[in-house]
VOGU-3710 file (C-alpha; in Angstrom, 3 decimals, decimal comma):
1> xxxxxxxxxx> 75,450/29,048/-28,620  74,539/26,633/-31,313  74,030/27,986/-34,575  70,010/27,233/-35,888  69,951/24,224/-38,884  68,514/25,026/-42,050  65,508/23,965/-43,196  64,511/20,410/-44,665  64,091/20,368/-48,229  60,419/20,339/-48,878
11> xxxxxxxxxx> 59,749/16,230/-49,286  55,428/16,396/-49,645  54,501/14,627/-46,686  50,646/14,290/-45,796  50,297/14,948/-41,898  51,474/12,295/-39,946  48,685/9,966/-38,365  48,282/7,055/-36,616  45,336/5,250/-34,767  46,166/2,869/-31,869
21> xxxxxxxxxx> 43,770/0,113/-30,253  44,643/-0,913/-27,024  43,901/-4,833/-26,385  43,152/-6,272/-22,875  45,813/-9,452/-24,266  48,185/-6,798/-24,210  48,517/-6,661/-27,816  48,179/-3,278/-29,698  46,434/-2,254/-33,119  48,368/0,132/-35,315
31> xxxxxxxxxx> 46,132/1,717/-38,342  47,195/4,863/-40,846  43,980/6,778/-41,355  44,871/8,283/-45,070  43,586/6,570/-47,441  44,637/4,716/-49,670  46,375/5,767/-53,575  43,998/4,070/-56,903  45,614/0,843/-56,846  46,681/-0,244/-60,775
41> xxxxxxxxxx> 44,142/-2,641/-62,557  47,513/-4,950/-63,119  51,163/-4,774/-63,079  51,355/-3,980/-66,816  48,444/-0,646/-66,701  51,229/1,490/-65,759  54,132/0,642/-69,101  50,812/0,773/-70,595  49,279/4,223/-69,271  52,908/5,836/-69,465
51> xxxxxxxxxx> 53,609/4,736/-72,894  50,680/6,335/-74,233  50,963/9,862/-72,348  54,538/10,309/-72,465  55,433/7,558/-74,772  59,242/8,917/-75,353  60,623/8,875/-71,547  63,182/6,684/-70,616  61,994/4,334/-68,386  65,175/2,476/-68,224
61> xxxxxxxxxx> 68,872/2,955/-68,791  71,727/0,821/-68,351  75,481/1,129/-69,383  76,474/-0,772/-72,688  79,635/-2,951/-72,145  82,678/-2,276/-73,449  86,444/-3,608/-72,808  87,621/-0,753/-71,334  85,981/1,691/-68,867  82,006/2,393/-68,692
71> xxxxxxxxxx> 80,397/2,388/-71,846  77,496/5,326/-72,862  74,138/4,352/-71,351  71,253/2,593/-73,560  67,694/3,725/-72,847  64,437/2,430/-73,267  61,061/4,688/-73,720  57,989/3,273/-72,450  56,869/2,900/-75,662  59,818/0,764/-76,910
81> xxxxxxxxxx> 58,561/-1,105/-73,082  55,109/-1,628/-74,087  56,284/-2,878/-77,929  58,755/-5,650/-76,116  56,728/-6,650/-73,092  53,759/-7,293/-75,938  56,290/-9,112/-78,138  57,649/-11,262/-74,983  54,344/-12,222/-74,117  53,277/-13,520/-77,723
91> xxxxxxxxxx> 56,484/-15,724/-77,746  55,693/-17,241/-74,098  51,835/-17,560/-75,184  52,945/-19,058/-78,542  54,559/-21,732/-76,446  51,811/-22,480/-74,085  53,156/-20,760/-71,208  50,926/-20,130/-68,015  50,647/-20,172/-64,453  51,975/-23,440/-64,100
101> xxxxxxxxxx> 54,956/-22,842/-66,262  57,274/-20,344/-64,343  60,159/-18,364/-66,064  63,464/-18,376/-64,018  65,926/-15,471/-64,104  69,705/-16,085/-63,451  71,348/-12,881/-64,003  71,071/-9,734/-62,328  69,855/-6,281/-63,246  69,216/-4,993/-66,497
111> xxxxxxxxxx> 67,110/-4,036/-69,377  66,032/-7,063/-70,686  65,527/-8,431/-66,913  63,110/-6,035/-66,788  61,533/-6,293/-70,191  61,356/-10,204/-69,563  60,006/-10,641/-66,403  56,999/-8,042/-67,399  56,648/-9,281/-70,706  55,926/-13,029/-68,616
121> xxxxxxxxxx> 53,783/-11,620/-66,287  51,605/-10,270/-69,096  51,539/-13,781/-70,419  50,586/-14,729/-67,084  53,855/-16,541/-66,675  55,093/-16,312/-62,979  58,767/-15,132/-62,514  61,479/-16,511/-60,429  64,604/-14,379/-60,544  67,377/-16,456/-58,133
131> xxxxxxxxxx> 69,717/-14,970/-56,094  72,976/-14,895/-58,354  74,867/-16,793/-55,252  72,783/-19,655/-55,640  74,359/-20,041/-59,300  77,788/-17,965/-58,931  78,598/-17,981/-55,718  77,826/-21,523/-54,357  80,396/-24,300/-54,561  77,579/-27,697/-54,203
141> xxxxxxxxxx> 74,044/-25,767/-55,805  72,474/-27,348/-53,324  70,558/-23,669/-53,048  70,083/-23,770/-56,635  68,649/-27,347/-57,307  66,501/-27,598/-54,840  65,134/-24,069/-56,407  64,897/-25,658/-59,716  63,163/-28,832/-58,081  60,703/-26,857/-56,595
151> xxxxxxxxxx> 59,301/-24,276/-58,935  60,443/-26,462/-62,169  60,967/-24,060/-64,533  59,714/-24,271/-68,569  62,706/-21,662/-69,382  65,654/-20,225/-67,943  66,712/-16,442/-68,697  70,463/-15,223/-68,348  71,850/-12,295/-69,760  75,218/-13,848/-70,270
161> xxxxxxxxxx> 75,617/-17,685/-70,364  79,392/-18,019/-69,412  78,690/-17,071/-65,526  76,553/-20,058/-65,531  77,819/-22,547/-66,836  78,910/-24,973/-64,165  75,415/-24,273/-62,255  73,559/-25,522/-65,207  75,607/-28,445/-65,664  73,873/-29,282/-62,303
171> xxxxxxxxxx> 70,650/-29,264/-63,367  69,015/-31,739/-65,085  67,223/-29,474/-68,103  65,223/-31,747/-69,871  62,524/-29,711/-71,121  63,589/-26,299/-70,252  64,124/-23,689/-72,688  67,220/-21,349/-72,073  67,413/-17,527/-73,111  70,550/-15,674/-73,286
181> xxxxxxxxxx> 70,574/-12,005/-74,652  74,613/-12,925/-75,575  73,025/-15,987/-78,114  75,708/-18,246/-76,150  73,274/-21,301/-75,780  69,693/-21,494/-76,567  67,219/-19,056/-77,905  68,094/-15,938/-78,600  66,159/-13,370/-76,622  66,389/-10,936/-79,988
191> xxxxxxxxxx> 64,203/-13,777/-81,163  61,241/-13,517/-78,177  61,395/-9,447/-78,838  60,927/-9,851/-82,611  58,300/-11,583/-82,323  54,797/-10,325/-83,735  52,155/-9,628/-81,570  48,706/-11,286/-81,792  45,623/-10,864/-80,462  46,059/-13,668/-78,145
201> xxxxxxxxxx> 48,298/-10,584/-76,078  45,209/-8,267/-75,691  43,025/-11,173/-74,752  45,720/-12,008/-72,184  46,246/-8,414/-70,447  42,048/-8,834/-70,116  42,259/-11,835/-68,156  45,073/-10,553/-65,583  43,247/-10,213/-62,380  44,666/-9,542/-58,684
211> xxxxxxxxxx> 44,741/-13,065/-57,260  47,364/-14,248/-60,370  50,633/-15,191/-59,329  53,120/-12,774/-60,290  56,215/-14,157/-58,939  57,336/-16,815/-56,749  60,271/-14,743/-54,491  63,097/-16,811/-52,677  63,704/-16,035/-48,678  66,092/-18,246/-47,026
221> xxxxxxxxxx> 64,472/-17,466/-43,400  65,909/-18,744/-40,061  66,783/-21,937/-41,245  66,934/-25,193/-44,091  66,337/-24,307/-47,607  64,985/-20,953/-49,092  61,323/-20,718/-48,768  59,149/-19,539/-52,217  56,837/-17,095/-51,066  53,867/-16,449/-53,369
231> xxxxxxxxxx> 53,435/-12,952/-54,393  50,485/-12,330/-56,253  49,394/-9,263/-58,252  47,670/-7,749/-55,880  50,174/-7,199/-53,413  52,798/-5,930/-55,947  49,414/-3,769/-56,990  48,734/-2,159/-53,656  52,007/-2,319/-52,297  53,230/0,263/-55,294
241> xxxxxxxxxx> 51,037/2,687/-54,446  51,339/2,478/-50,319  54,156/4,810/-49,848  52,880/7,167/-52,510  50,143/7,506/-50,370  52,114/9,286/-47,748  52,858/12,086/-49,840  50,820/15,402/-51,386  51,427/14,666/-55,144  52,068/18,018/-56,640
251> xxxxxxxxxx> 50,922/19,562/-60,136  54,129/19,617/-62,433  56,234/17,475/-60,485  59,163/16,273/-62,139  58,308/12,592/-62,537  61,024/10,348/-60,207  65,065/9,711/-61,609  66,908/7,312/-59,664  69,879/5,074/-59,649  69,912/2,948/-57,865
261> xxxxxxxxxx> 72,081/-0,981/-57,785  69,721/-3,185/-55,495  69,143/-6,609/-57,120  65,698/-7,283/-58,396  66,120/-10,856/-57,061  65,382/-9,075/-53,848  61,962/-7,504/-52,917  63,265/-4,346/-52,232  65,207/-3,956/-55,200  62,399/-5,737/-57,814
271> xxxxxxxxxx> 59,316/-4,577/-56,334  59,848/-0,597/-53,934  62,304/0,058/-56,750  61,310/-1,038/-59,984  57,856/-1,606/-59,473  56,923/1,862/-57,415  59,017/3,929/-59,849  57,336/2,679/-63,123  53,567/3,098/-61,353  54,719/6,660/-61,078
281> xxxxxxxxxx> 56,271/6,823/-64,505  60,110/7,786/-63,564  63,403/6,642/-64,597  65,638/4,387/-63,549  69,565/4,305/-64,102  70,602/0,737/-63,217  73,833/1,177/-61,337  76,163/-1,518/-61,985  78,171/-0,620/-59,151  78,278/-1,480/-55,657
291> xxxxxxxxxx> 79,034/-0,873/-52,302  82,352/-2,683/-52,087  85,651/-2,050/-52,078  86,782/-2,162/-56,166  83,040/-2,045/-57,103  81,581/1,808/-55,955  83,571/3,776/-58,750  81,313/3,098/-60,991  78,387/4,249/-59,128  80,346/7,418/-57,940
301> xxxxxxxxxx> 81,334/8,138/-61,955  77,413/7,636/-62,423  76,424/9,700/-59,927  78,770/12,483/-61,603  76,116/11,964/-64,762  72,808/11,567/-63,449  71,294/13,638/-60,781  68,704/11,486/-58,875  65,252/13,011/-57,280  65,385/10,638/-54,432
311> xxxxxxxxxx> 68,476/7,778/-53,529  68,363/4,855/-51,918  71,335/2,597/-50,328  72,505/0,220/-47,334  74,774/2,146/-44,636  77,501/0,682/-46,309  76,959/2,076/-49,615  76,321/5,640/-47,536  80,208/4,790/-46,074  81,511/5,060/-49,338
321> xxxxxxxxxx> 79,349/7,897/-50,877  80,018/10,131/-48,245  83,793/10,190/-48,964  83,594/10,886/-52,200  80,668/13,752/-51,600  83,337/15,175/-48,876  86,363/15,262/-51,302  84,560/16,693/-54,082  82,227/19,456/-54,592  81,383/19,057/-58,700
331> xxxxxxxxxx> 80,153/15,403/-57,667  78,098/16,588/-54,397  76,884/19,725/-56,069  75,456/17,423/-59,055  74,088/14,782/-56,580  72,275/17,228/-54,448  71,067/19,605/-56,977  67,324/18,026/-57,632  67,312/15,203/-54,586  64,628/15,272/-52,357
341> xxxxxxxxxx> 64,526/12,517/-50,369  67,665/9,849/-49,187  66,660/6,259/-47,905  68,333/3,911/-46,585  68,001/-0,061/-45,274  69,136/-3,356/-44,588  70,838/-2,234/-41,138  70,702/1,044/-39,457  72,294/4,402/-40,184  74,946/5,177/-37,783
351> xxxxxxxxxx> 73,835/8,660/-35,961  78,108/10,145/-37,273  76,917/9,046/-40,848  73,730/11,076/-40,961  75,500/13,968/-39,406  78,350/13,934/-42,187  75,714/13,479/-44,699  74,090/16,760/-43,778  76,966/18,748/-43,757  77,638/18,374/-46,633
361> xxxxxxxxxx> 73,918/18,979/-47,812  74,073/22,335/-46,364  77,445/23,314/-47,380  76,415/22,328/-51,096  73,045/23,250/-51,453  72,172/25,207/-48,236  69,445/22,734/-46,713  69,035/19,316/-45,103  67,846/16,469/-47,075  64,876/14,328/-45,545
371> xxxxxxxxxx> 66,345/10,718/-44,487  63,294/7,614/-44,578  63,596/4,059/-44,235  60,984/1,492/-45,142  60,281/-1,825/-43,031  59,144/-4,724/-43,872  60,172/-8,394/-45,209  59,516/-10,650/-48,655  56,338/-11,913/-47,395  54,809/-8,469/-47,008
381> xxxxxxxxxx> 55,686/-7,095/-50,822  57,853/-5,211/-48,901  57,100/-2,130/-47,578  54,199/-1,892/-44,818  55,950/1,197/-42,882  58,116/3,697/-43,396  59,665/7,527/-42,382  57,192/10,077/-43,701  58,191/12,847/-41,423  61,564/15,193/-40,832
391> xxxxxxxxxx> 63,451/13,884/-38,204  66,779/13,783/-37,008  66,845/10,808/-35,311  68,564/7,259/-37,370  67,077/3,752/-36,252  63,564/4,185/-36,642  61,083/1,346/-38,371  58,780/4,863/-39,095  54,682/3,963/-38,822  52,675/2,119/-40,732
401> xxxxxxxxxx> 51,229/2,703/-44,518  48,154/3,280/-45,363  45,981/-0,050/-46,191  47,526/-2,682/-43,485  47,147/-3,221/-39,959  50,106/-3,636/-37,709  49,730/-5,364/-34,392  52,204/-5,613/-31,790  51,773/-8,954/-29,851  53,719/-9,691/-26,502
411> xxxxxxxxxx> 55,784/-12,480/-26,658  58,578/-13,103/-24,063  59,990/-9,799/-23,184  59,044/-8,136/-26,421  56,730/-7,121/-28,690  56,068/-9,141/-31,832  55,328/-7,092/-34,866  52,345/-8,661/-37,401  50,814/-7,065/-40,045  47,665/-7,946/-42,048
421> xxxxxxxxxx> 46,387/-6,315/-45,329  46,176/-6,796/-49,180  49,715/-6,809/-49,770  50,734/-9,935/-47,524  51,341/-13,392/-49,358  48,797/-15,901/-49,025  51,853/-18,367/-48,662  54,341/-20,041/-49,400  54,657/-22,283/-52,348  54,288/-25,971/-52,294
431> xxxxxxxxxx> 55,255/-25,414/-47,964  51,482/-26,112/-46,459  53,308/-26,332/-42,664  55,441/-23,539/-42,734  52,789/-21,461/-44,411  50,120/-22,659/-41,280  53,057/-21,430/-38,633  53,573/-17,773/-40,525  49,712/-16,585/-39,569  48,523/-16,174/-35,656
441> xxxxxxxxxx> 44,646/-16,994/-35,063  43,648/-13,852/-36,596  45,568/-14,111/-39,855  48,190/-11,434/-39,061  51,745/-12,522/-40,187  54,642/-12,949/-37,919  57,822/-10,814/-38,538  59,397/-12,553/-36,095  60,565/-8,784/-35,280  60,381/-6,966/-31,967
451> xxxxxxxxxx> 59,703/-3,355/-32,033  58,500/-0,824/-29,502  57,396/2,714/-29,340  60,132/5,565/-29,235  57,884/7,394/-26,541  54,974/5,176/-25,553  53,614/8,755/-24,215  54,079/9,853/-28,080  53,150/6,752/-30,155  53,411/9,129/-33,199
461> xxxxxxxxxx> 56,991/8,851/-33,126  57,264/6,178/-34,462  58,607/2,699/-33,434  62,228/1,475/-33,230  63,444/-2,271/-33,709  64,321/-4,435/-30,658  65,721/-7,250/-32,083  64,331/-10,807/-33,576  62,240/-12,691/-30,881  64,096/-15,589/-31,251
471> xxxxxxxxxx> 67,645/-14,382/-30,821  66,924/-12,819/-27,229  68,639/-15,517/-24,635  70,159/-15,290/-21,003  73,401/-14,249/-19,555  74,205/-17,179/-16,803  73,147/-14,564/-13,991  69,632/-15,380/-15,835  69,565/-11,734/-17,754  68,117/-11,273/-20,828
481> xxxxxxxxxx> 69,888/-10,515/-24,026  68,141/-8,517/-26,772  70,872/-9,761/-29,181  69,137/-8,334/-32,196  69,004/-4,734/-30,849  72,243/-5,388/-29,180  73,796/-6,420/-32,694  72,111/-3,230/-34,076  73,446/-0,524/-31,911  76,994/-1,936/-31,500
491> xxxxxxxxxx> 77,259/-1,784/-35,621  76,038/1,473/-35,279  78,726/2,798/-32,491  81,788/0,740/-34,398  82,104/3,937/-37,668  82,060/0,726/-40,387  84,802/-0,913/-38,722  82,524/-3,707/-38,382  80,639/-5,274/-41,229  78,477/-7,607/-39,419
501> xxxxxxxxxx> 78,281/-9,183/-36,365  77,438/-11,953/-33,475  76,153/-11,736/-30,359  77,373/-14,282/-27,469  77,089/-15,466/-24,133  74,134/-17,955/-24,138  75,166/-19,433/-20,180  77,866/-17,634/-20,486  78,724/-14,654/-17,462  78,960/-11,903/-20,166
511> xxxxxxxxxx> 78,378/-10,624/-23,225  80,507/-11,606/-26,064  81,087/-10,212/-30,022  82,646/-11,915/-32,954  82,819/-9,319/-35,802  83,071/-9,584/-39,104  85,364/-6,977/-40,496  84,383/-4,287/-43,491  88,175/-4,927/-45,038  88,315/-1,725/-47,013
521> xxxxxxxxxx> 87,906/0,442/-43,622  90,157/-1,921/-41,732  92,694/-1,046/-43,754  92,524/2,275/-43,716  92,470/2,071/-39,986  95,363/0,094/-40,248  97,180/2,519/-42,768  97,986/-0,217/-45,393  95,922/-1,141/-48,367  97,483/-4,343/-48,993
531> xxxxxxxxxx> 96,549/-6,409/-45,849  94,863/-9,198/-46,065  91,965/-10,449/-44,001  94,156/-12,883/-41,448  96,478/-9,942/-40,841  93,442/-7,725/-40,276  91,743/-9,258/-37,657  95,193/-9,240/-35,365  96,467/-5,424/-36,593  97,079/-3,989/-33,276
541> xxxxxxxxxx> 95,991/-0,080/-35,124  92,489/-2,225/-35,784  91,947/-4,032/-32,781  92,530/-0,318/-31,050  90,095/0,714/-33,114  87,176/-1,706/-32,062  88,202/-1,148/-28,585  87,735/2,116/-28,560  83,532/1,962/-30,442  82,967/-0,767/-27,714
551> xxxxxxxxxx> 84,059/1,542/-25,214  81,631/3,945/-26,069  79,046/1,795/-26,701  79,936/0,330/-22,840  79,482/4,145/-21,758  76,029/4,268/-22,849  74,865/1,045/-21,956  76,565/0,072/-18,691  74,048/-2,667/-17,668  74,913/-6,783/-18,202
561> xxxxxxxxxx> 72,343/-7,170/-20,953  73,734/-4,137/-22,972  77,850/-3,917/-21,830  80,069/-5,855/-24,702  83,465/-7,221/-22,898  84,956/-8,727/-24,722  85,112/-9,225/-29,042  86,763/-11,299/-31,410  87,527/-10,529/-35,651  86,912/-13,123/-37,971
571> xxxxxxxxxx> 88,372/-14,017/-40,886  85,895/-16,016/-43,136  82,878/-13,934/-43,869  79,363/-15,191/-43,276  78,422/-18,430/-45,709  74,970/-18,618/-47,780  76,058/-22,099/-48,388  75,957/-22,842/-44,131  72,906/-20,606/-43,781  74,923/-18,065/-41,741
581> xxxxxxxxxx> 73,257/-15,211/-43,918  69,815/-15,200/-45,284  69,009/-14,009/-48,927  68,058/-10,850/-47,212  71,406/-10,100/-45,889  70,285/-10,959/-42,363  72,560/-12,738/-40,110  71,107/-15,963/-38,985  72,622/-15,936/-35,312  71,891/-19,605/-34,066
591> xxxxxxxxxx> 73,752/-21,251/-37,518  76,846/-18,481/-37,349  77,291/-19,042/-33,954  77,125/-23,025/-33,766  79,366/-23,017/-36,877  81,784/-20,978/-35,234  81,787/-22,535/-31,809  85,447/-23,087/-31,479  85,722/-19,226/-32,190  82,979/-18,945/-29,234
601> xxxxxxxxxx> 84,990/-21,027/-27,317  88,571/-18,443/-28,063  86,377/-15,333/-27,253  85,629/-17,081/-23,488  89,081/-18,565/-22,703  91,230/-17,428/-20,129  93,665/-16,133/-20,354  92,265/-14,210/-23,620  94,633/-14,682/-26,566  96,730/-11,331/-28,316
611> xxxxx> 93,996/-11,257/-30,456  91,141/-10,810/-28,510  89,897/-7,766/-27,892  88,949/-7,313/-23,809  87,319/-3,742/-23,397
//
């Protein structure tokens, strides 16, 4: 007889609600009936409100550098905030800086990130901050020029100038002012925070105003070059307060700690993260680790320091965590002792990983810990729904937030999800045609995602994902494929054996997978730590391995549209360069898999080669 489970940590959920109009089209309304949280005046009220009531909290923290090991972490209050993002903005006004004159950001995460894109956006500068891979990564800059071409820049922040050097030898910066907080070339950003505040600041925080562009966000879509999307000050506005106002805000409450490593070149990361916690007034711990092999023992030694109230991470990143929560109780008993909620997103959270997650939850601190996800994309600010409810059950999109509508439109087999509400962009910049093509008749925005109800008895359960519209094709026996959901569940069944994958069989008589493998679980499947990727992909302890996840996979999903027969590892991981991945982190399917044809074309030979897996 099964044991009962402990409770759920108490996480302050408001009752969960949800209105639903029926269309005679088909389509279907989706409404959340709570209202709505005071939405901030601008993005700057809350440094502003938070540095005058509790003027000495860290707002941010970051880890100095140092040559050897992790150096101790520098903070800044909210008053220091409010004393730089003034100073910032009287350097960028001094210069003439406006709307039209955008401030770029190169590097990734940190203090004076922060401090620089608010003090711009208080100066009514908007602020670009570029994918690092654009300027690290890439080997032409094609990414990264046409970037530059299209939001032309009046100055260029970096943190460090060596990591950039060869993608600003690309550019042709005539007229742009560089920034480096390292004084390698350029201004010197101790110059911009030194500088003395006028009134020309206060007049400028006056004239801020909702419809002001706040940033110009990069999204490389489906296909061709990243798209800018326009996201104004409202949406970052509204958008902060949305999930807030899915939970009871209680008297005393400790105010939010997190740490948390998702890049602020990213929605997620720059806007749910950073944005959300400072409307709230909470601390963040910018983790310079990340979830890959040689890069997560920093976040685990972090982690040993600073006890979050709520964490956030990709499946990945949970992969990793979890092993080190398993093997040592000091670490768990510190991470769990003041968490109330875990999140996760970008893919979804194998069933076995939530499971081992709890267990160790209740071993350590006697209770289950409440697991949400958010949905949503760039072009929505993100976050229009989420999980505001105790469940058990991984994979859900959750229900929508309070201040959008959601409809689900039929297209093809499935169900298009749209949204429309205050904190969708009004475009995309300087893209008239592609901006026309986002919006149906009624102004909703298209996903592009399917989604459907869990129980369409029991629409309060939420909805689950069921793939992109356009990936869905047909078997040669003229089935459908949902290759999106497909994708989905058979990452979810392979234990992070699998980092990413593709879907085949277009015309083809069955179903098909080329895999990308995670390398750092591959060899630990394989028993050897020193293997490279090309011996990977052929390790007979590996290959077993996949076999055996499609295998149960096949066991639950026996039909032709579902059943996986055969797969295929890959050795070169998806390219940003080709378009294979998106800046989201999205597989583009139709790019990987015409890139990779001849890899198509080994997967569907016969005889199969030794190194194709046939379950």
């Amino acid at each position: 007889m099964d044991m009962p489970k402990p409770p759920f940590r108490k996480a302050n959920y408001v009752e969960r609600k949800v209105e639903i109009e029926r269309r005679a089209d088909g389509s279907i309304l989706l409404r959340n009936p709570h209202p709505l949280h005071d939405v901030p005046v601008n993005l700057l009220a809350p440094i502003r409100k938070w540095a005058a009531e509790a003027p000495s909290r860290t707002w941010l923290a970051k880890r100095k550098t140092v040559a050897q090991g992790l150096g101790d972490w520098e903070t800044l209050s909210y008053a220091d905030a409010k004393r730089k993002t003034d100073a910032i903005a009287e350097a960028l006004l001094a210069r003439g800086f406006n709307q039209q004159t955008p401030l770029m950001i190169l590097s990734g995460n940190s203090i004076e990130h922060a401090l620089m894109t608010y003090g711009a956006i208080l100066a009514g500068v908007p602020v670009v901050p570029v994918s690092p891979s654009y300027s690290t990564m890439s080997s032409d800059f094609d990414k990264l020029k046409y970037v530059f071409a299209l939001i032309e820049p009046k100055m260029i922040f970096m943190q460090d100038a060596a990591p950039f050097a060869r993608a600003l030898k690309a550019l042709n910066l005539d007229g742009v002012e560089l920034v480096t907080v390292d004084g390698g070339v350029g201004t010197a950003y101790a110059d911009l925070v030194a500088t003395a505040p006028t009134a020309a600041v206060e007049q400028s925080y006056a004239s801020l105003n909702h419809d002001q562009v706040a940033k110009y966000l990069f999204t490389s879509g489906s296909t061709g070059m990243p798209k800018a999307v326009i996201m104004t000050t409202r949406m970052m506005c509204v958008n902060s307060v949305m999930p807030k106002s899915v939970t009871v805000e209680v008297e005393g409450e400790e105010p939010p700690v997190l740490l948390n490593w998702l890049p602020w070149n990213h929605c997620f990361g720059g806007n749910s993260i950073l944005n959300n916690l400072t409307t709230a007034g909470g601390t963040l711990y910018i983790d310079g680790g990340r979830p890959v092999p040689g890069g997560f023992a920093e976040t685990v030694q972090n982690l040993r320091e600073i006890a979050p109230t709520a964490y956030s991470s990709v499946p990945s990143g949970y992969t990793m965590l979890i092993d080190a929560l398993e093997s040592d109780d000091e670490l768990a008993r510190n991470f769990f002792s003041r968490l109330r909620t875990l999140a996760y997103g970008g893919a979804a959270m194998s069933q076995d990983l939530y499971d081992r997650m709890q267990a160790v939850a209740i071993r350590i601190a006697g209770e289950r810990i409440v697991f949400s996800t958010g949905y949503g994309s760039t072009e929505t600010a993100p976050t229009i729904m989420n999980l505001h409810w105790e469940t058990e059950r991984m994979g859900l999109l959750g229900l929508p937030l309070p201040g959008i509508e959601i409809k689900l439109a039929p297209v093809g087999q499935k169900m298009e999800v749209r949204v429309r509400g205050a904190c969708i962009t009004p475009g995309y910049y300087k893209n008239p045609e592609k901006t026309r093509e986002a919006y149906d008749e009624e102004g909703f925005y298209r996903l592009g995602d399917g989604a459907r109800f869990v129980d369409d008895a029991r629409p309060e359960e939420g909805l689950v994902f069921d793939g992109r519209v356009a990936e869905d094709f047909k078997l040669s026996t003229g089935t459908w494929v949902s290759a999106g959901k497909l994708r989905v569940d058979a990452l979810a069944e392979t234990g992070g054996i699998l980092q990413d994958a593709l879907i085949a069989g277009l015309d083809r008589s069955f179903i098909g997978l080329l895999g990308f493998p995670n390398l750092a679980t591959c060899r630990a499947a394989a028993g050897d730590a020193t293997l490279g990727a090309e011996d990977i992909v052929r390790h007979p302890a590996v290959l077993e391995r996949l076999a055996q996840s499609l295998r149960a996979h096949n066991k639950g999903n026996p039909g032709s549209s579902t059943r996986i027969e055969r797969a295929l590892l890959m050795v070169e991981p998806p390219s940003v360069d080709a378009g294979e991945l998106t800046d989201k982190g999205y597989i583009n399917q139709a790019v990987a898999l015409g890139r990779r044809a001849a890899l198509v074309e080994k997967l569907y030979a016969d005889p199969p080669g030794n190194d194709v897996v046939v379950v």
